[in-house]
N, C-alpha and C positions, 0 to 999 in steps of 0.2 A: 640427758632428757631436755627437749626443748623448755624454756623458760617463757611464761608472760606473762604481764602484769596487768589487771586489772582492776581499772582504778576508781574510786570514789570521792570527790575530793567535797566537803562540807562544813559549812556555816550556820547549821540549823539543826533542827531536831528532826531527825528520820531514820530509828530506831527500824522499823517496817523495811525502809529501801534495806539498809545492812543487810537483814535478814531474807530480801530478794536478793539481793548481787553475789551474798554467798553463795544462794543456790545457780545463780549461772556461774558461780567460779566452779563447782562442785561437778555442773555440766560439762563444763568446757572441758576439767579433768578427764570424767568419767570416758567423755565420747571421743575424744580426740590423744589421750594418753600423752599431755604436755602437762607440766607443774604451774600452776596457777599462784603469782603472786597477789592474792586480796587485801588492796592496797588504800587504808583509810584515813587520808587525809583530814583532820579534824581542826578546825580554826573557832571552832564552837563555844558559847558560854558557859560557865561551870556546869549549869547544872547537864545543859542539854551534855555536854562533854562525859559527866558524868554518867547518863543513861544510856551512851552509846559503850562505852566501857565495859558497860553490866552487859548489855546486847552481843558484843564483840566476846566477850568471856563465854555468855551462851553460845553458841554459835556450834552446832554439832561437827565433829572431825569428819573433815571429806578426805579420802585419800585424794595426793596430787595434789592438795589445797594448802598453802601455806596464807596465814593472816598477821598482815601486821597494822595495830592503829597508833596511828604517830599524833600527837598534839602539836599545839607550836613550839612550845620547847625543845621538844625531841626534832622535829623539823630545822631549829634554827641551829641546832648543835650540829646535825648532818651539815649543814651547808657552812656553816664556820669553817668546817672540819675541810671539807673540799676546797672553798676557797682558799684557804691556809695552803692547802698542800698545792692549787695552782700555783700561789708562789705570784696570782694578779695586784697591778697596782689599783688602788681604790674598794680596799676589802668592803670597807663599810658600806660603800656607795652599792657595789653587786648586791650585797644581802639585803637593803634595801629594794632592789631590783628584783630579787629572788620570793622574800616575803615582807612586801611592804605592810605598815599600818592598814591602807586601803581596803579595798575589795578589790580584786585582780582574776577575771577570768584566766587571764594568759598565765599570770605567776605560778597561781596555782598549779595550772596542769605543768609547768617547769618542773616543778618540783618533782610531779610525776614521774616526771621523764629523768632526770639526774637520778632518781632512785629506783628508777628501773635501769638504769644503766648499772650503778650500784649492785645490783640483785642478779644482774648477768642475763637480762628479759630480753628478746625477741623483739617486742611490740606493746606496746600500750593500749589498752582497751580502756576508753572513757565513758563512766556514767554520773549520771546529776542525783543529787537529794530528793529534788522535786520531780521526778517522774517516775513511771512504775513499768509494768510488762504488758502486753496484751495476752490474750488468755486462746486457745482452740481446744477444743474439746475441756476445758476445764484443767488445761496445763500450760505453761507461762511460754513462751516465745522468745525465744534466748537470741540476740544477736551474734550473741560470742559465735555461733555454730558459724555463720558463713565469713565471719571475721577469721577465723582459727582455717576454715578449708582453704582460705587462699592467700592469704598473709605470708610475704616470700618465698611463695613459689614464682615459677617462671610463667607469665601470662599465657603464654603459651599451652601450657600443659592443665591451667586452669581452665580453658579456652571449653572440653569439654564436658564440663564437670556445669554450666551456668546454661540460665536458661538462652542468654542472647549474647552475643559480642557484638559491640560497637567500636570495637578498638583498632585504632590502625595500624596495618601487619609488620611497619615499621618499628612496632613497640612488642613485638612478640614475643622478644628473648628478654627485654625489661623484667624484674623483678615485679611481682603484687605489691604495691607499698601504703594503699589503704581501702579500707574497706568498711562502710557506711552506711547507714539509712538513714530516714528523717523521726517525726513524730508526727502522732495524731492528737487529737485533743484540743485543750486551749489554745492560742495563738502563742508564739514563743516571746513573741516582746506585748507587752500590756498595750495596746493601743485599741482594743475592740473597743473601749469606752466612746473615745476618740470620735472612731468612726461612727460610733451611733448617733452622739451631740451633733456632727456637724462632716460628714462625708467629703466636702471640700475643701473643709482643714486639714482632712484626713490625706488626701491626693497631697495636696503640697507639703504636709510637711513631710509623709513618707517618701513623698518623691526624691527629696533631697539627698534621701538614700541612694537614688539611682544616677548611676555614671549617668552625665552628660554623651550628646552626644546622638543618643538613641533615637530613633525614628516617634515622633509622638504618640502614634498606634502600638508600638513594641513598649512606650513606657507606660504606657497607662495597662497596659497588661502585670506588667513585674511591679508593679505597683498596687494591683489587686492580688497578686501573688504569692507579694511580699509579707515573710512572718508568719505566715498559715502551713506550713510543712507541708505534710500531707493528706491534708484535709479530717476528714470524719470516718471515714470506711474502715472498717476493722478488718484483722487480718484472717484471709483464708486462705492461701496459699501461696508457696515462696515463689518470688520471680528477683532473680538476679541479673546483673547486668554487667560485663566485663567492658569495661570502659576507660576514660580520664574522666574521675569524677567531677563532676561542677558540683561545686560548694555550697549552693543555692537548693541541693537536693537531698546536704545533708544537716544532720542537728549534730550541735558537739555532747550529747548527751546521747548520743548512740552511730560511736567512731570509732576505730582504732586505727591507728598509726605504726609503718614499721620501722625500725629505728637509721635505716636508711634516709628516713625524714626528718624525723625529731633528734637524731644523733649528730646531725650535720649542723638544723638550725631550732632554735626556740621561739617559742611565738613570744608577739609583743606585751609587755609587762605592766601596760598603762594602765590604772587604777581610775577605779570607778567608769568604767567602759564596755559595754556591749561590745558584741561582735569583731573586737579585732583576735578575737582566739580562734580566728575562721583564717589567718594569712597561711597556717601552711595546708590546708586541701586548695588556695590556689597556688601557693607556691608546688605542691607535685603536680598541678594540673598544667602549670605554665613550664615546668620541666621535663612534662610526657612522663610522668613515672603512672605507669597502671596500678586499677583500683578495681572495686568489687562495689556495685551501686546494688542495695537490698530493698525487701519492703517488710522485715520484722521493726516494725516501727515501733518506739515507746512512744508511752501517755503521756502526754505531757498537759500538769496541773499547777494552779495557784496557789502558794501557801495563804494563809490568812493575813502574814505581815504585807504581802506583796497589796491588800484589800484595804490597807491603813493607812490612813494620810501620810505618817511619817514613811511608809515602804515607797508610797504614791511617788511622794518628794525626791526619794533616795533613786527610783527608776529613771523615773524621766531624769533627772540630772546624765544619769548615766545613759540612755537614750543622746541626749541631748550635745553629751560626748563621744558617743560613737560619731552622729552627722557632722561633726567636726572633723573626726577622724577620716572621713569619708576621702575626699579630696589627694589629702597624703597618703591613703591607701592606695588611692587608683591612681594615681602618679606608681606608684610602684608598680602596682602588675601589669601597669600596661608596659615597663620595663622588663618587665619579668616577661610578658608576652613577645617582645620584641625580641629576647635575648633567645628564648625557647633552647632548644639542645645545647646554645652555650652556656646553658645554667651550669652543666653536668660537664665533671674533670674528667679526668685516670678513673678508671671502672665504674665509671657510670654515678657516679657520687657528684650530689647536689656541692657548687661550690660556695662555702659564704662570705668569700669577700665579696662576690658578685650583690649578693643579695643587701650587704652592709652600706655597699657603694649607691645601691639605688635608695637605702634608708636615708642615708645621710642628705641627698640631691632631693629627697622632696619634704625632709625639715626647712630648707630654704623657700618653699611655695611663698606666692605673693598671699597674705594672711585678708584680702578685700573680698575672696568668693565665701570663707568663713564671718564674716563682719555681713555678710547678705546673707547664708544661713542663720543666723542671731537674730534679725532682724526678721526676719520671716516668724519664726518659733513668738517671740514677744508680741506680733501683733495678732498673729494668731490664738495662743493660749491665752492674753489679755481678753481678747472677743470674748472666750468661752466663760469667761469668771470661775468663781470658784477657786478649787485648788490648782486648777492651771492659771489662775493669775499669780497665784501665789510662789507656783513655777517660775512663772514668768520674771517676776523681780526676781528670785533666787539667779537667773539667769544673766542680770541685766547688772546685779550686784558684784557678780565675779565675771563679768565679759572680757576684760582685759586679762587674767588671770586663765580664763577657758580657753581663749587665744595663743596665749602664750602655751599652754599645757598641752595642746595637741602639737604644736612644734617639736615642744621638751620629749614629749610621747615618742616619739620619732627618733629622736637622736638618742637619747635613752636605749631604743631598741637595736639602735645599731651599735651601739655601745656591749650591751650583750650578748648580739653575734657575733663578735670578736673575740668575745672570754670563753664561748659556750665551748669550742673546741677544746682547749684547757680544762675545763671545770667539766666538760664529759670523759676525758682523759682522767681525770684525779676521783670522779666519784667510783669508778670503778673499784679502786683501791682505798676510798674511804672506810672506815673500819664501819660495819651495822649492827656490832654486836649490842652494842649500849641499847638497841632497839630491839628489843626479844620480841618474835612472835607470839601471840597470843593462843594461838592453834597452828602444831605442825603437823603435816602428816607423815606419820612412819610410814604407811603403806604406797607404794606409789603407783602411780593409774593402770589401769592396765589397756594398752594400745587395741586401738579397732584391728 
């Protein structure tokens, strides 16, 4: 029976989400007869840790549905356990890598993916704490359905199953290797405030997001663009789109990856950082691997910490390090663009020295177009006062230190493209007994 993993990975208390992603694990079972790995990453504080444990223990048996909630401990003892058996030098420094102190969008979903390799899964289906379902007729809207209908199959054959194809016929025996929607609801990175005090701080600093390069008309577009998913409309009927998806149309809190992607390479590990857990929907988009573009979008919502001075501080830093990140990103994929079909070896597999070789060549960027993103943000959020002044020195206090971190950011991540081959090789064979399911199902789904 097909295997995939569905994954949760959480820092906060959403007792609620568990108890929705069960039921799209429960779905995906029922409707498509594959075994669902319900996969709950928990990096949580005691207590909230604790409430999700009593949740995870409730949680009624779905056939097809296997659940497992792992803490950090139990997480850090898998990954010892793997590294160990890589047999890599620098054990300390991976695990670091793997689950830093930090906050690490990228690490996290690593972790996902080594334990979905672990687990013998297909594919990895990602969702967030902070966002929920959209509802028709008064029943929830499952991504998992068009993720699970085209998820390694041959594009082709997916071809009439979707509402459109944009795909070029070149890519037709290609594999499905991801498939995606956005969100609706708040904006995905906190900047509405932003925009309301002062719309012209707003254009420049989110600008800074946007590759150089672009026509001024095209940027002032992806500029109002930017961050807003997809918009407010709620969902009334599916429209899919056989494509290469661009990454701008999708949210990582409603993706799934097929391990043709994540098997090959891991996203980047860089702590306290928005949006670099978005490098591999370009990397299969700059390789031609075909995807599945949706519009079962989640809600995406604010928790109350994000509304608090100190969440306030904790974002924009991390904002603040993504526009850093920005620069040595697009130095890569416009590599990765360059290289296109040379990304991909022997049977069509993404190759990662290739991708290590471009990490490593834009840790060396001249660090003077970062030193004028800094310099923008300080004069900026100083105007605004308030808590963005207060940004502001936080910014200005570790400026050589933020500089230096988006370099480190880089070469760190190539550093891990290099182990990932090894350490997805040995988590296979990692023992997960020590990690007992919570709910297994004896019964298994029974296929459409």
């Amino acid at each position: 029976m097909r295997r995939v993993c569905l994954t949760l990975p959480t820092d906060r208390a959403c007792t609620a989400t568990i108890a929705a992603v069960a039921e799209e694990a429960a779905y995906g079972a029922r409707e498509f007869g594959v075994e669902v790995h319900l996969l709950v990453l928990d990096s949580s504080a005691p207590a909230d840790l604790a409430a999700h444990r009593a949740a995870v223990a409730g949680l009624p048996p779905a056939p097809g549905v296997v659940v497992h909630h792992l803490d950090e401990d139990a997480q850090r003892a898998f990954l010892r356990e793997t590294v160990a058996a890589a047999g890599l030098a620098g054990a300390d420094r991976l695990l670091g890598l793997m689950l830093p102190a930090g906050v690490s969008y990228g690490a996290c979903t690593n972790r996902a993916f080594l334990l979905a390799e672990a687990l013998g899964c297909a594919s990895v289906h990602r969702r967030d704490s902070d966002s929920r379902y959209q509802l028709l007729g008064g029943e929830p809207v499952f991504p998992i359905h068009h993720e699970l209908a085209a998820l390694g199959r041959r594009a082709a054959d997916v071809a009439g199953s979707v509402t459109r194809s944009r795909l070029d016929p070149g890519c037709a025996d290609r594999t499905v290797a991801v498939a995606g929607g956005s969100f609706v609801g708040e904006p995905s990175v906190d900047l509405a405030e932003l925009r309301a005090l002062d719309p012209e701080a707003y254009r420049e600093v989110v600008g800074l997001s946007i590759p150089s390069g672009h026509p001024e008309l095209w940027r002032r577009h992806l500029i109002d663009e930017a961050f807003r998913g997809a918009g407010t409309a709620p969902f009334t009927a599916d429209l899919t789109t056989l494509t290469l998806v661009a990454p701008t149309r999708v949210d990582m809190c409603n993706v799934a990856l097929g391990r043709e992607v994540y098997g090959r390479v891991p996203l980047p590990p860089a702590t306290d950082t928005i949006g670099t857990d978005y490098f591999l929907l370009h990397l299969a988009r700059h390789a031609r691997l075909p995807g599945v573009l949706h519009n079962r979008h989640i809600v995406n919502f604010y928790t109350g910490e994000r509304r608090s001075d100190e969440g306030f501080l904790a974002y924009q830093l991390r904002f603040a390090k993504y526009l850093l990140a920005v620069p040595h990103l697009e130095a890569v994929y416009t590599g990765l663009a360059t290289a296109g079909g040379a990304l991909l070896g022997p049977g069509g597999l993404i190759r990662p020295a290739a991708v290590a070789a471009l990490l490593r060549e834009s840790a060396g960027l001249d660090p003077t177009g970062n030193e004028a993103r800094l310099d923008v943000l300080d004069r900026r959020y100083r105007a605004l006062g308030g808590r963005y002044a207060t940004a502001a020195a936080l910014f200005a206090a570790r400026r050589e230190r933020l500089l230096a971190e988006a370099r480190a950011d880089m070469a760190d991540f190539a550093l891990l493209v290099d182990a990932w081959g090894p350490l997805t090789a040995h988590a296979k064979g990692a023992a997960v007994n020590h990690f007992p399911p919570a709910r297994t199902a004896s019964v298994p789904a029974v296929p459409r």
